[in-house]
Each structure stands twice: as structure tokens, then as C-alpha cells.
OpenMM code with the backbone's topology and positions (N, CA, C; nanometers):
from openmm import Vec3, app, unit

residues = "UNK UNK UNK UNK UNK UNK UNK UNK UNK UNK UNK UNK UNK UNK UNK UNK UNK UNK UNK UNK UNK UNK UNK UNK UNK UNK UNK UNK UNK UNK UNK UNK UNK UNK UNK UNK UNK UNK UNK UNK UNK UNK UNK UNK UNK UNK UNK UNK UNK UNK UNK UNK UNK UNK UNK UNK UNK UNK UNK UNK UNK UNK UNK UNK UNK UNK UNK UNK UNK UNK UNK UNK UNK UNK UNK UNK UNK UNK UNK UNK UNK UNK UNK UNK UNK UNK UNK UNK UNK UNK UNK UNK UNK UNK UNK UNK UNK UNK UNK UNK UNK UNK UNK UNK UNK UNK UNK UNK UNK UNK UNK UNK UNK UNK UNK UNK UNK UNK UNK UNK UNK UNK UNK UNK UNK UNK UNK UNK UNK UNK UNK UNK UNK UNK UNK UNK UNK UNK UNK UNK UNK UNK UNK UNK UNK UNK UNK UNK UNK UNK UNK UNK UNK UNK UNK UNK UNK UNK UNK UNK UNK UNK UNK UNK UNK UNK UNK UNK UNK UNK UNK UNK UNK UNK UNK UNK UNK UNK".split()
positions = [
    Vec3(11.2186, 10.4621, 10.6531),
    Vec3(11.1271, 10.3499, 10.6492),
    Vec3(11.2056, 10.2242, 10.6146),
    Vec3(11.2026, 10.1308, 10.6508),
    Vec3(11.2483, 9.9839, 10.6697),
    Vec3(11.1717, 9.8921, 10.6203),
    Vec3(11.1650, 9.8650, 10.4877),
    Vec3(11.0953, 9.7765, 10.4064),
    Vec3(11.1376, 9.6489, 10.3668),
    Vec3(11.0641, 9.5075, 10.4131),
    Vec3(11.1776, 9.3706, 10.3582),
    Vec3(10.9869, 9.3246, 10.2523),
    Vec3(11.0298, 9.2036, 10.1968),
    Vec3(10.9295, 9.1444, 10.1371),
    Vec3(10.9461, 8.9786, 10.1671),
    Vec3(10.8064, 9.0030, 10.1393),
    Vec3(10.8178, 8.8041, 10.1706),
    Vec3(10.7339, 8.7219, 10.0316),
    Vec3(10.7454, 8.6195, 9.9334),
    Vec3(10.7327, 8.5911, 9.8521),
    Vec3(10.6384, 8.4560, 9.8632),
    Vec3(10.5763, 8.4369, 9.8795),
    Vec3(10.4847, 8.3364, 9.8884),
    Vec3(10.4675, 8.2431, 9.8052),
    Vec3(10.5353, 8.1137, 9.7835),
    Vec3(10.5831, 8.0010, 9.6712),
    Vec3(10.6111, 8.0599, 9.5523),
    Vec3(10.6018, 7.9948, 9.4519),
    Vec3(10.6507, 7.9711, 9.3265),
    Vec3(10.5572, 7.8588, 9.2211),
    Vec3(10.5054, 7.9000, 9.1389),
    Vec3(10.4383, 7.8190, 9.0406),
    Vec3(10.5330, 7.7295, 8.9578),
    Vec3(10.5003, 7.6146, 8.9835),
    Vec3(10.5982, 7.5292, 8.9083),
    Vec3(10.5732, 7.5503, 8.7473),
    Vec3(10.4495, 7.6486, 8.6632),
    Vec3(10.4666, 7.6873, 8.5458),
    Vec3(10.6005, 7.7703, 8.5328),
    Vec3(10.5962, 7.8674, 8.6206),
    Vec3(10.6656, 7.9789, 8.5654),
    Vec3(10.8612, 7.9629, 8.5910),
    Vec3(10.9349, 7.9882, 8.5426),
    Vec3(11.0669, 7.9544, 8.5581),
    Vec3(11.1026, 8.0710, 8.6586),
    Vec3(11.2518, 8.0374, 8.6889),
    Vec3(11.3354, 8.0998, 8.8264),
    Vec3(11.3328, 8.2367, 8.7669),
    Vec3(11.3400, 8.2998, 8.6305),
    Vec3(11.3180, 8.4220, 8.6172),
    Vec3(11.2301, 8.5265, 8.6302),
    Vec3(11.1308, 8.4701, 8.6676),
    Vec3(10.9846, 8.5683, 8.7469),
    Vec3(11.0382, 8.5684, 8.9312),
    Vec3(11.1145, 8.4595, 8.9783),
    Vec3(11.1314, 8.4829, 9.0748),
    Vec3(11.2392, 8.5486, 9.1145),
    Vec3(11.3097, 8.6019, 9.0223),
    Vec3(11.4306, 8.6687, 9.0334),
    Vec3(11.3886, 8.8120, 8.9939),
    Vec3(11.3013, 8.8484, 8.9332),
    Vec3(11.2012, 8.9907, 8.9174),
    Vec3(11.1585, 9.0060, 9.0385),
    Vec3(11.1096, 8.9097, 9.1164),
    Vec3(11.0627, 8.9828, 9.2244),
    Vec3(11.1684, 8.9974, 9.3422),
    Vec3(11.2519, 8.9799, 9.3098),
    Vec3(11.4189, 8.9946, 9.4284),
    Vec3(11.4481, 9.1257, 9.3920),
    Vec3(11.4527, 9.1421, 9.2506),
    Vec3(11.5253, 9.2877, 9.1715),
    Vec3(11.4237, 9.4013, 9.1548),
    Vec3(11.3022, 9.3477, 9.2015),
    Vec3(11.2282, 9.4744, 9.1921),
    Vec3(11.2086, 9.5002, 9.3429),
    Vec3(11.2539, 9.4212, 9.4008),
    Vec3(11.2448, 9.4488, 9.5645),
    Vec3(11.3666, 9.5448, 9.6108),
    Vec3(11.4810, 9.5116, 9.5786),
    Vec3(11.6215, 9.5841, 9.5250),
    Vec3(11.5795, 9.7154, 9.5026),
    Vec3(11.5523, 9.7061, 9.3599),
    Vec3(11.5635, 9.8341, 9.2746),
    Vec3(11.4580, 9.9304, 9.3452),
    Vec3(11.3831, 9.9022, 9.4094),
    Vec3(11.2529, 9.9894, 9.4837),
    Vec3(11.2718, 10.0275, 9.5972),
    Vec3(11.3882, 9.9843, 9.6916),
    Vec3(11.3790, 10.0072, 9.8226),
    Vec3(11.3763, 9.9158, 9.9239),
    Vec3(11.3387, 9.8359, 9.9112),
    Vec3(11.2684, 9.7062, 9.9625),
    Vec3(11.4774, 9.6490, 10.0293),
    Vec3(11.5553, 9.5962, 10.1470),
    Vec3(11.6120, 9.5885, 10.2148),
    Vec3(11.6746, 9.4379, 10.2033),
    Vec3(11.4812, 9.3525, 10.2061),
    Vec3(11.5817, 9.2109, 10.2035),
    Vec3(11.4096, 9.1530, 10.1522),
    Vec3(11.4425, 8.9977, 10.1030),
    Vec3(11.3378, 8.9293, 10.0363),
    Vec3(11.3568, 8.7994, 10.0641),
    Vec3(11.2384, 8.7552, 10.1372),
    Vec3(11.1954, 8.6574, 10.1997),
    Vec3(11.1414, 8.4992, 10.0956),
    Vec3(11.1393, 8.4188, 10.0852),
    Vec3(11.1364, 8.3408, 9.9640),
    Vec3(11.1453, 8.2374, 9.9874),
    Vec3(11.0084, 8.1310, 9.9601),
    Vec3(11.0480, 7.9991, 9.9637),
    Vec3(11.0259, 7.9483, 9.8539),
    Vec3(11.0877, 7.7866, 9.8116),
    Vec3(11.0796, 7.7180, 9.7016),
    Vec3(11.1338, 7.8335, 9.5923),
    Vec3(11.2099, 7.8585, 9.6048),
    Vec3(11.3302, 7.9369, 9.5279),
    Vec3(11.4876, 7.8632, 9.5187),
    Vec3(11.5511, 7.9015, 9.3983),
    Vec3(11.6671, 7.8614, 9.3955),
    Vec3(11.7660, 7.8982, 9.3914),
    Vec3(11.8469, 7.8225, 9.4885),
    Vec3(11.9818, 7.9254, 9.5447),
    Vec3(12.0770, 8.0096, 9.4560),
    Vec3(12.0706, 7.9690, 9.3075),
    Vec3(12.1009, 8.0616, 9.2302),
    Vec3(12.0494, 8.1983, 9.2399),
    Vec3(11.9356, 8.1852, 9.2897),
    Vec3(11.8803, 8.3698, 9.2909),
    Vec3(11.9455, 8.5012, 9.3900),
    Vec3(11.9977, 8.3808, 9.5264),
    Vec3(12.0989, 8.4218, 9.6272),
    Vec3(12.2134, 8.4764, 9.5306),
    Vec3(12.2664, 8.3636, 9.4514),
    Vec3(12.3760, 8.4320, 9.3717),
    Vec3(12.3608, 8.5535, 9.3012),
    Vec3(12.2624, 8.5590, 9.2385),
    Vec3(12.2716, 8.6596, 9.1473),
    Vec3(12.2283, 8.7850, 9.1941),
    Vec3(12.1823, 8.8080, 9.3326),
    Vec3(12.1221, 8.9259, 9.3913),
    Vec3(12.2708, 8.9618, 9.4495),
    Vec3(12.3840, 8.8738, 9.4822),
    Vec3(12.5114, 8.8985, 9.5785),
    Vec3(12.5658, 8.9769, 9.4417),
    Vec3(12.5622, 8.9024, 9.3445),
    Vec3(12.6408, 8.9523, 9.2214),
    Vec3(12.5759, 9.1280, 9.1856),
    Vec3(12.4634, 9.1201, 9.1949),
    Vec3(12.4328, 9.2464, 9.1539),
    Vec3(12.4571, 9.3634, 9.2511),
    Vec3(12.4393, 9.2903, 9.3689),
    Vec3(12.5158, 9.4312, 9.4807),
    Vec3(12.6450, 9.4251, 9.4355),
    Vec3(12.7358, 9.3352, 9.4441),
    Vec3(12.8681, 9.3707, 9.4020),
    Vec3(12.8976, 9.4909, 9.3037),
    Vec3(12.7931, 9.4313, 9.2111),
    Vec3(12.8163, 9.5769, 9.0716),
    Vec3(12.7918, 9.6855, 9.1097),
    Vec3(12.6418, 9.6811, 9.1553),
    Vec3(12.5419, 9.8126, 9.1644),
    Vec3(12.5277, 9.8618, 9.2962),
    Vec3(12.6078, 9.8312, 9.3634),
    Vec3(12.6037, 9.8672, 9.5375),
    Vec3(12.4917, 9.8197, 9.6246),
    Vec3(12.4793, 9.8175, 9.7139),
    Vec3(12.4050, 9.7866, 9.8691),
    Vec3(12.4283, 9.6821, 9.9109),
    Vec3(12.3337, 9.6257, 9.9673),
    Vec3(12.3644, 9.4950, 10.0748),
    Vec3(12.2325, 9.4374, 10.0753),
    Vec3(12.1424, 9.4324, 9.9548),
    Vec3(12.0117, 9.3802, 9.9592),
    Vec3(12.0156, 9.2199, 9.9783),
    Vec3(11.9670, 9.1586, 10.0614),
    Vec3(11.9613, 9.0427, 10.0851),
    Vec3(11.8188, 8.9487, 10.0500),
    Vec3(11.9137, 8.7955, 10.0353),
    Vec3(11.7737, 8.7082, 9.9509),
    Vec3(11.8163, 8.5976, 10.0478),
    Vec3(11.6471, 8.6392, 10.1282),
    Vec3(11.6480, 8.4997, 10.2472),
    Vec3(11.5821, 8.3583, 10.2074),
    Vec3(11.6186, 8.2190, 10.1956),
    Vec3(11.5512, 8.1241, 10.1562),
    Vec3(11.4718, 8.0827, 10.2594),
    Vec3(11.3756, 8.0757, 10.2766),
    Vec3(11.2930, 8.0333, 10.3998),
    Vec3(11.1510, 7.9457, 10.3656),
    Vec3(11.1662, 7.8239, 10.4214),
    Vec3(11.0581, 7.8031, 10.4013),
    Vec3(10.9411, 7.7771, 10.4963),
    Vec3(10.9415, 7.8164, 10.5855),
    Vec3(10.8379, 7.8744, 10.6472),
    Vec3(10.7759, 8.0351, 10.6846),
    Vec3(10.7080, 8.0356, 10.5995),
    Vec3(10.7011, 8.2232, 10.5600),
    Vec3(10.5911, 8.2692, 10.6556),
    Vec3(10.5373, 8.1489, 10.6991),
    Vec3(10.4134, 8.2230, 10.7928),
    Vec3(10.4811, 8.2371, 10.9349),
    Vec3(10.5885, 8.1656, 10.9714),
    Vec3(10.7064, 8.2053, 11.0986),
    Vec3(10.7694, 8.3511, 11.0458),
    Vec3(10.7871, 8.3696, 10.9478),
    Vec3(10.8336, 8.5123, 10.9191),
    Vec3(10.7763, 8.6237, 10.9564),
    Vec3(10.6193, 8.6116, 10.8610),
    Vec3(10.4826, 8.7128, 10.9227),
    Vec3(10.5412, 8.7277, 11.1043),
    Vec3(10.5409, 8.6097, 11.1501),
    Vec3(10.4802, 8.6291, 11.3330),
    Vec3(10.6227, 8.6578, 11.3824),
    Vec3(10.7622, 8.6189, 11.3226),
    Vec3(10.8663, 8.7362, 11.3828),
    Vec3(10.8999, 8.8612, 11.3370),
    Vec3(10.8286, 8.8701, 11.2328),
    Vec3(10.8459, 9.0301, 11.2180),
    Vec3(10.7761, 9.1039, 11.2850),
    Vec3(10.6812, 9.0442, 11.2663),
    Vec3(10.5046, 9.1423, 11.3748),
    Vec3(10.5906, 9.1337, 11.5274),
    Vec3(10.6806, 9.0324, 11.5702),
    Vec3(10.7178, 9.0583, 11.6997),
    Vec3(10.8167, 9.1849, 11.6583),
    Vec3(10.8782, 9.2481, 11.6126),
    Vec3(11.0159, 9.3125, 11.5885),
    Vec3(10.9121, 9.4237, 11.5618),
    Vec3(10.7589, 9.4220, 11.5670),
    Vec3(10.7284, 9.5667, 11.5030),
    Vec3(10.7054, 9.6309, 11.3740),
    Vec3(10.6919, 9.5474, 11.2862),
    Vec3(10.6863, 9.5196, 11.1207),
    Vec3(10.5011, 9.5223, 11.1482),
    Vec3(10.4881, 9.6084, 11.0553),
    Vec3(10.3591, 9.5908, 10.9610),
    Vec3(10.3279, 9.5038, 10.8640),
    Vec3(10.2551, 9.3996, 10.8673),
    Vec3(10.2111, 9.3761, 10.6893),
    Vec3(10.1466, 9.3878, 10.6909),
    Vec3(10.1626, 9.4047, 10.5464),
    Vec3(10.1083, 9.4302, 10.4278),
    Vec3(10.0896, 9.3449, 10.2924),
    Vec3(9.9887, 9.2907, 10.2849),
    Vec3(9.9235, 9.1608, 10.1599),
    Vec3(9.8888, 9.2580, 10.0690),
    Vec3(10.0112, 9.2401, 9.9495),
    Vec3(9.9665, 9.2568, 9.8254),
    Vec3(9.8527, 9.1675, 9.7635),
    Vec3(9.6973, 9.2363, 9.7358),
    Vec3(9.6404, 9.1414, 9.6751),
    Vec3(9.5086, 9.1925, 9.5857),
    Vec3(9.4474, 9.1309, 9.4850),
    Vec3(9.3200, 9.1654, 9.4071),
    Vec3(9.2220, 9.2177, 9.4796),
    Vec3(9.2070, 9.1327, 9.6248),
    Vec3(9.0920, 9.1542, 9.7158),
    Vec3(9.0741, 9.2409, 9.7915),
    Vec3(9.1630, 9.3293, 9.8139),
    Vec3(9.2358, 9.4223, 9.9376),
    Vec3(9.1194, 9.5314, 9.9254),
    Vec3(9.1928, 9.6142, 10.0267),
    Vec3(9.1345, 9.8181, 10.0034),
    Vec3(9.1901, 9.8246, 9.9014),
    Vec3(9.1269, 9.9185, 9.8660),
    Vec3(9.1771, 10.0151, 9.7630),
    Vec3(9.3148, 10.0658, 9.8252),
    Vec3(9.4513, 10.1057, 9.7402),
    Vec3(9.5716, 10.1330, 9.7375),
    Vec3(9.6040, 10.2702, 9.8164),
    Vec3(9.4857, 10.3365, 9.7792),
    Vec3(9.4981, 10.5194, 9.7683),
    Vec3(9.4352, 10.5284, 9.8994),
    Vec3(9.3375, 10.4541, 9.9609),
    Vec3(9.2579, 10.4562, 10.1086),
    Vec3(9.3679, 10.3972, 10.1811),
    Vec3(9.4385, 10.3224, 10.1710),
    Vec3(9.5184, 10.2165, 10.2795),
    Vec3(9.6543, 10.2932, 10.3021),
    Vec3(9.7001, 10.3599, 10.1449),
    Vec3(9.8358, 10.4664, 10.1532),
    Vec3(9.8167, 10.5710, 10.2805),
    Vec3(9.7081, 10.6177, 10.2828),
    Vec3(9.7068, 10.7315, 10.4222),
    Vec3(9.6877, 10.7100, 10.5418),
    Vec3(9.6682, 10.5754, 10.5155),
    Vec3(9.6355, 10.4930, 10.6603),
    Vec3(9.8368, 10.5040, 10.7311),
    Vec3(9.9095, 10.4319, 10.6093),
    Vec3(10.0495, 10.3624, 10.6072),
    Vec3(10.1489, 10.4815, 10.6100),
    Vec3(10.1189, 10.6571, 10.6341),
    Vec3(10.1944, 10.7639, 10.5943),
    Vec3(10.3250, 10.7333, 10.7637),
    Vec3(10.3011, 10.6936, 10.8442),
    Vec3(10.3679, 10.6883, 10.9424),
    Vec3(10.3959, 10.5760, 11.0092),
    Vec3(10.4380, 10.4662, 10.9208),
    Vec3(10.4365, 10.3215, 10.9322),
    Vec3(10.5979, 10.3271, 10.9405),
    Vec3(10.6748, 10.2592, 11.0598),
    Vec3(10.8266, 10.2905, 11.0335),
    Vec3(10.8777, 10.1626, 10.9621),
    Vec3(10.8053, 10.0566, 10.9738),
    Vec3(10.8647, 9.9194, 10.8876),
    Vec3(10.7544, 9.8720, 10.8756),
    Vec3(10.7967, 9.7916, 10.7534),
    Vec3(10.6681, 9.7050, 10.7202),
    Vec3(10.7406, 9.6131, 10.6308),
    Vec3(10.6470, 9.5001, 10.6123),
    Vec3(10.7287, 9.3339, 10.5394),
    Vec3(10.5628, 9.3360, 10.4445),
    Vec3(10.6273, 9.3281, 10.3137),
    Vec3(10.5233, 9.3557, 10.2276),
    Vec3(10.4862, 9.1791, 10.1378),
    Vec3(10.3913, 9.1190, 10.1609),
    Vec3(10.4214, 9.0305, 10.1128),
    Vec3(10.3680, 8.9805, 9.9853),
    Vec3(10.3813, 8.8881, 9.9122),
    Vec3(10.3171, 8.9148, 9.7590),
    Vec3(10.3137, 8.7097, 9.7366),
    Vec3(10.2025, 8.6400, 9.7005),
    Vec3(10.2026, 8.5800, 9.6542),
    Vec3(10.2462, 8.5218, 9.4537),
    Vec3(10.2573, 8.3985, 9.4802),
    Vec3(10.2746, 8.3689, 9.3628),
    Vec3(10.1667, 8.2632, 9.2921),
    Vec3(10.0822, 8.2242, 9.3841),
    Vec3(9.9699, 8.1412, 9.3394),
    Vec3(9.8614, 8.1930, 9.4195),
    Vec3(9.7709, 8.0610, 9.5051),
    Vec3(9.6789, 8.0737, 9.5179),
    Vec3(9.7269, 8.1091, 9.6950),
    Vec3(9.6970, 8.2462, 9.7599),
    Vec3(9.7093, 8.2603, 9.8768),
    Vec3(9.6613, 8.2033, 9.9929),
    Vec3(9.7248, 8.1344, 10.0798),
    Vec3(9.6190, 8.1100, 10.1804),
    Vec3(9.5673, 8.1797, 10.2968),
    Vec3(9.4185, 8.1575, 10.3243),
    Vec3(9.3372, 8.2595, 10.3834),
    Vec3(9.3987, 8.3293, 10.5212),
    Vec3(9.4794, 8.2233, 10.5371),
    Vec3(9.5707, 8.2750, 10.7301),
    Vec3(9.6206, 8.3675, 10.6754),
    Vec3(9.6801, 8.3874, 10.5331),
    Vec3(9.7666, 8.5134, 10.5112),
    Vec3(9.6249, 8.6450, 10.5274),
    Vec3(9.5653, 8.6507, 10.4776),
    Vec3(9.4771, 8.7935, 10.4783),
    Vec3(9.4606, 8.8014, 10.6159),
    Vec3(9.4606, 8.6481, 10.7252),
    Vec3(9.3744, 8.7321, 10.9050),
    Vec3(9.5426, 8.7744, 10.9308),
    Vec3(9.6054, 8.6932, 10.9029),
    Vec3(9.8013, 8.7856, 10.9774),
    Vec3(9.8374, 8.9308, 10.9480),
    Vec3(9.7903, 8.9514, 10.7677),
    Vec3(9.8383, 9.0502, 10.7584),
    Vec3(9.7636, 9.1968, 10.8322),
    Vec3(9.8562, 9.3077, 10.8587),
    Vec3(9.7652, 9.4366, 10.9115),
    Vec3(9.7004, 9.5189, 10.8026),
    Vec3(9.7500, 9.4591, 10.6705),
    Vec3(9.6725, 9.5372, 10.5619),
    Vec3(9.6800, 9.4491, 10.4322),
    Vec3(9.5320, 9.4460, 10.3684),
    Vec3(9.5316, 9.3892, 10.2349),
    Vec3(9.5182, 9.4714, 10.1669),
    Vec3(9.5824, 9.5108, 10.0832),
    Vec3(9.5627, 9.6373, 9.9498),
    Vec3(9.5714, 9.5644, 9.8685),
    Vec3(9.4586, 9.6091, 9.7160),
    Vec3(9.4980, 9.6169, 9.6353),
    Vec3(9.4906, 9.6827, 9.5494),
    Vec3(9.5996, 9.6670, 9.4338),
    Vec3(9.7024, 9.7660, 9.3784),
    Vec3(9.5830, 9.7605, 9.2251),
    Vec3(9.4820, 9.8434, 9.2079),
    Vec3(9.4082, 9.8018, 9.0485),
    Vec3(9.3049, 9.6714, 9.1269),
    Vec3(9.2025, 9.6508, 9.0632),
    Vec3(9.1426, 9.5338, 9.0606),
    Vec3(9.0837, 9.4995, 8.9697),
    Vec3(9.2039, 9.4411, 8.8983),
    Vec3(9.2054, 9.3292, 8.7758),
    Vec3(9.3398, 9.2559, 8.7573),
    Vec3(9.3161, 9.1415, 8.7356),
    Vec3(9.4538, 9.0404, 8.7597),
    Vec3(9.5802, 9.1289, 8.6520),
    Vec3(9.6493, 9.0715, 8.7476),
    Vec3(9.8311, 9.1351, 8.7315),
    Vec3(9.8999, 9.0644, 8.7988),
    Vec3(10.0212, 9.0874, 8.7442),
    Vec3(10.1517, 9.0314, 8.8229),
    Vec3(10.1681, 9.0735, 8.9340),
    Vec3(10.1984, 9.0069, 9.0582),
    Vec3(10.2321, 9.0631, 9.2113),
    Vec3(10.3918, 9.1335, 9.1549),
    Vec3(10.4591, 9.1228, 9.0737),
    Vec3(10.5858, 9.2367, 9.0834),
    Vec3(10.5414, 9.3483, 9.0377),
    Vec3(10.4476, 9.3452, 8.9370),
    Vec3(10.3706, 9.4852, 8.8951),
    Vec3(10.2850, 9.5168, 8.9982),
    Vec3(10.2480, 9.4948, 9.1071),
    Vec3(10.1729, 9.5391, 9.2064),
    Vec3(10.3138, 9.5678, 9.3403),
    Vec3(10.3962, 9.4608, 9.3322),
    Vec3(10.5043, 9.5210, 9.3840),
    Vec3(10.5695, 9.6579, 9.3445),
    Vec3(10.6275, 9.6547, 9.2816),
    Vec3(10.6220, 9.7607, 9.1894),
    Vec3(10.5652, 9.8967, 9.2340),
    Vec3(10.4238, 9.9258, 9.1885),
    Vec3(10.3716, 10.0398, 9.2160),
    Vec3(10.3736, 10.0800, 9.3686),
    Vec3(10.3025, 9.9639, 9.4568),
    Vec3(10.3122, 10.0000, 9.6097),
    Vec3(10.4355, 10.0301, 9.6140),
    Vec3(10.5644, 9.9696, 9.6026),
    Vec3(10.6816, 10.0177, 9.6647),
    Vec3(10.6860, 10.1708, 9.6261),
    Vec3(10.6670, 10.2171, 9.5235),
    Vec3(10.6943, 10.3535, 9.4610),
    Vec3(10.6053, 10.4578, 9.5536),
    Vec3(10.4758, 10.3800, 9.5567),
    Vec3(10.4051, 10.4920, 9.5949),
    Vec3(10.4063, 10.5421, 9.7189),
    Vec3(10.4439, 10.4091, 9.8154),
    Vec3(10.4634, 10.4194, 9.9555),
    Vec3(10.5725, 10.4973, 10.0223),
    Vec3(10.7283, 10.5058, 9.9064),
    Vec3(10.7675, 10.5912, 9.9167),
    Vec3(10.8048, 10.6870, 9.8709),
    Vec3(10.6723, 10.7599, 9.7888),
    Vec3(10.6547, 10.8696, 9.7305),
    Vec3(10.7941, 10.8868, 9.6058),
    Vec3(10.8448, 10.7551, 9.5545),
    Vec3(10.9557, 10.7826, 9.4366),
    Vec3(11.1223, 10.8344, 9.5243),
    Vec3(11.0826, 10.8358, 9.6884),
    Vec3(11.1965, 10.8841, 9.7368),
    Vec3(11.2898, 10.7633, 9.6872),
    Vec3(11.3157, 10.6336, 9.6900),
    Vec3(11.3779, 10.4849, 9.6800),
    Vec3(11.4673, 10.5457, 9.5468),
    Vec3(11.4335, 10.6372, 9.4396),
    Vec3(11.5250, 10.6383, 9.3530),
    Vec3(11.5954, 10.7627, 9.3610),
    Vec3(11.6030, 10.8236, 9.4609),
    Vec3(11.7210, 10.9389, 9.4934),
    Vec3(11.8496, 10.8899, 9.5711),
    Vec3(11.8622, 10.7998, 9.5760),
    Vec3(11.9438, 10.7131, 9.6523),
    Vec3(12.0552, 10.6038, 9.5915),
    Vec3(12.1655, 10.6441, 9.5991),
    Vec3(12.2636, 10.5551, 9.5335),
    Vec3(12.3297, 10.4685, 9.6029),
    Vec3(12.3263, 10.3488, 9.6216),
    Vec3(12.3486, 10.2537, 9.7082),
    Vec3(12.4863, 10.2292, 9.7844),
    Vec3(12.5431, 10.2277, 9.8204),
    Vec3(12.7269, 10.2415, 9.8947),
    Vec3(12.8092, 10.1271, 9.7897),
    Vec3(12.9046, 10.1212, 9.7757),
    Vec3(12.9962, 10.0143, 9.7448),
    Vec3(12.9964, 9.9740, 9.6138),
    Vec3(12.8919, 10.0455, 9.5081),
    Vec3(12.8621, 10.0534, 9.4100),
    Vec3(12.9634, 10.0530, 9.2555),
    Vec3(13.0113, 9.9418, 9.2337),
    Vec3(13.1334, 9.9347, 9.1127),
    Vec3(13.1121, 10.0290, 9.0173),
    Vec3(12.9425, 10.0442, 8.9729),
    Vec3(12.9299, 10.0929, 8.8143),
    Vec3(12.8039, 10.1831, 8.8878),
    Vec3(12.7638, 10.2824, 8.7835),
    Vec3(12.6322, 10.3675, 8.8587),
    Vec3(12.6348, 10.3990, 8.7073),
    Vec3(12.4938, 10.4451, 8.6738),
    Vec3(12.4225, 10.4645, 8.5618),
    Vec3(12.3741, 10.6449, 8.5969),
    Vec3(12.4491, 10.6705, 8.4732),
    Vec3(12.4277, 10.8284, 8.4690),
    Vec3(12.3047, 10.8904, 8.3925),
    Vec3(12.1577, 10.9219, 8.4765),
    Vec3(12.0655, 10.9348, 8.3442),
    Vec3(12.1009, 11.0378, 8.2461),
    Vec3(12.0389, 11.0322, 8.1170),
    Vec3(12.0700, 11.0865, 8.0205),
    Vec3(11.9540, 11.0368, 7.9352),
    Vec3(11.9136, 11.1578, 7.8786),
    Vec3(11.8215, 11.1863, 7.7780),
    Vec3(11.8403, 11.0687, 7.6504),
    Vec3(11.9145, 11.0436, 7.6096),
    Vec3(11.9808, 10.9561, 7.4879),
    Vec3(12.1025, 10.8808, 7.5269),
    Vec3(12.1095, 10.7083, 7.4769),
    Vec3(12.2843, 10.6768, 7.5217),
    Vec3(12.2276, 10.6163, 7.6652),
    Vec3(12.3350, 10.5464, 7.6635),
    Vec3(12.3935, 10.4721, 7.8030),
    Vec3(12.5083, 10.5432, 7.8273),
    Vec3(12.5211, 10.5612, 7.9632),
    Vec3(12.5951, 10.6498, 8.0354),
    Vec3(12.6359, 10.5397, 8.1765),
    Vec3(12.7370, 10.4843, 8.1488),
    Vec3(12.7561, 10.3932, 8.3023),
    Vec3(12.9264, 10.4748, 8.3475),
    Vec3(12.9338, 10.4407, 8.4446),
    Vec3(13.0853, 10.5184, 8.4863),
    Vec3(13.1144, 10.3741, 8.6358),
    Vec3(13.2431, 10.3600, 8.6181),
    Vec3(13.2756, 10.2735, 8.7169),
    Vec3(13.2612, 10.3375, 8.8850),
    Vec3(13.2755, 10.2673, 8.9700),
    Vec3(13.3004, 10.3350, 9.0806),
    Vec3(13.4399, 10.4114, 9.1348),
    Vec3(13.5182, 10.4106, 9.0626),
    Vec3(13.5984, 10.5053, 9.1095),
    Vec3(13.6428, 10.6371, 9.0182),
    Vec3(13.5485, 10.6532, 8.9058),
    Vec3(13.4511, 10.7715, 8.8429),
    Vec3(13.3822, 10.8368, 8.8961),
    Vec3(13.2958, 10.7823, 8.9931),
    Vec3(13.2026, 10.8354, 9.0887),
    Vec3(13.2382, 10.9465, 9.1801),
    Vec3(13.4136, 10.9604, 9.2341),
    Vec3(13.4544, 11.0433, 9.3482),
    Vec3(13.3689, 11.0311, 9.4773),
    Vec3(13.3684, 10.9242, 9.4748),
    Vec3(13.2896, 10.8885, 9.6051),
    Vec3(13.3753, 10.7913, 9.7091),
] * unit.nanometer
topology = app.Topology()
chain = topology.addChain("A")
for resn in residues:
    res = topology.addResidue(resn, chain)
    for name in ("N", "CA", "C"):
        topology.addAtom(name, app.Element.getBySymbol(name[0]), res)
């Protein structure tokens, strides 16, 4: 499955570190590449920096036209999917999505606009009661792919984290024998 996300502004309350949660939880979940406008190019940096450490090639696109994104992905064959309060229910829309080969999941940060719910092919939502779209990111990514996203150790990876019951356990990459 081929998962990117698209990020829908930025609240001028909240600082660049909610928008950098939703890059790293896009990362850490599976999610390929993250779509993003009114973001700051520091966040590019620090997503390059963290593949460097932690392996892959997750990418942070600055774009600011996100509703041209929706209509070239839908050309390429991409599903969306609107993370939102208003949606289906999560658990009805998951069995709909069991044989979906890509999809661009998108998640606002304020107040959505209505073209986003007629573009997208699915509004879910994740609980209905206000939450953070990375905590709704979050769960959909997990659930959609059934927790497979964390059996997977990313290529090129400097440091990898060894679980363990107690303790931090990190080992460099050429510890790894990989």
C-alpha cells in the first residue's frame, strides 16, 4: 500500500512544532511523503535529518496549492481520504478501504473547506469528539495498516532502536549487520 498525506494550512496559534508532528507521525506510521502548505522550510530540514539517522527516504513536499494535489493524485489513482469529526464512522469506511492500493490521506489544521469533503473519496472519522488531526492521523494510519508500518526497518538507517522491556537500547548502523 502506497500512502502520502496532505496537510491542510497551519494555525498561526500553534508553532512549527505541531507541524513537524504531523511530518513524523506520517514517517513513523508508514505514510511515504507529506504534502504541506504554509509550513517552514526548516521542517524539510529536519525530516532529511531524521532519515539520515533513522533510515528511509520520507519526503516533506511544500506546496501551496493542496487542492492541485487532491486532483493529481486522483489522476495517478490515489484515493482520498479526509480525516475528519464529520466523516463515517472509522470501522464502516476501514472495510470499505481493505483493497485500496494508494491513497493520500489528508488532515486539516483549521477550519476545512467544504470542496475538500466533495474531492475527497472518503470522510472518516476517527472518534467523534474534537482531537488533534495527528491523533486521528495516528490511529487511521495504524489501523489501515493493521500495525504492519512497524515491522519494517527503514534502509540506510545510521542508528535503530532495539525494543526492550527496560533501558534504551540504540545500536548504530553498522551494528545492525545489515
Amino acid at each position: 500500500m502506497i500512502i502520502e498525506v496532505a496537510r491542510l494550512g497551519q494555525r498561526l496559534v500553534r508553532d512549527d512544532r505541531v507541524t513537524t508532528h504531523a511530518a513524523l507521525v506520517s514517517r513513523a506510521f508508514g505514510a511515504r511523503r507529506i504534502y504541506m502548505s504554509e509550513a517552514s522550510t526548516d521542517i524539510s530540514d529536519t525530516l532529511r535529518g531524521v532519515n539520515r539517522t533513522w533510515g528511509g527516504d520520507f519526503e516533506v513536499v511544500l506546496e501551496e496549492d493542496l487542492k492541485g494535489i487532491i486532483r493529481r493524485r486522483k489522476a495517478d489513482l490515489f484515493w482520498t481520504v479526509h480525516l475528519t469529526m464529520y466523516g463515517e464512522a472509522l470501522d464502516a469506511a476501514l472495510s470499505r478501504m481493505a483493497r485500496l492500493e494508494k491513497m493520500l490521506v489528508v488532515i486539516g489544521a483549521g477550519k476545512v473547506p467544504r470542496e475538500i469533503y466533495d474531492m475527497a473519496d472518503y470522510n472518516v472519522a476517527v472518534g467523534s469528539q474534537p482531537h488533534s488531526e495527528i491523533a486521528a492521523l495516528a490511529v487511521f494510519l495504524d489501523r489501515v495498516q493493521g500495525g504492519r508500518q512497524f515491522g519494517v526497518t527503514p534502509a540506510g538507517a545510521a542508528r535503530r532502536i532495539i525494543p526492550s522491556e527496560r533501558g534504551k537500547h540504540v545500536v548504530d548502523g553498522e551494528s545492525q549487520g545489515s
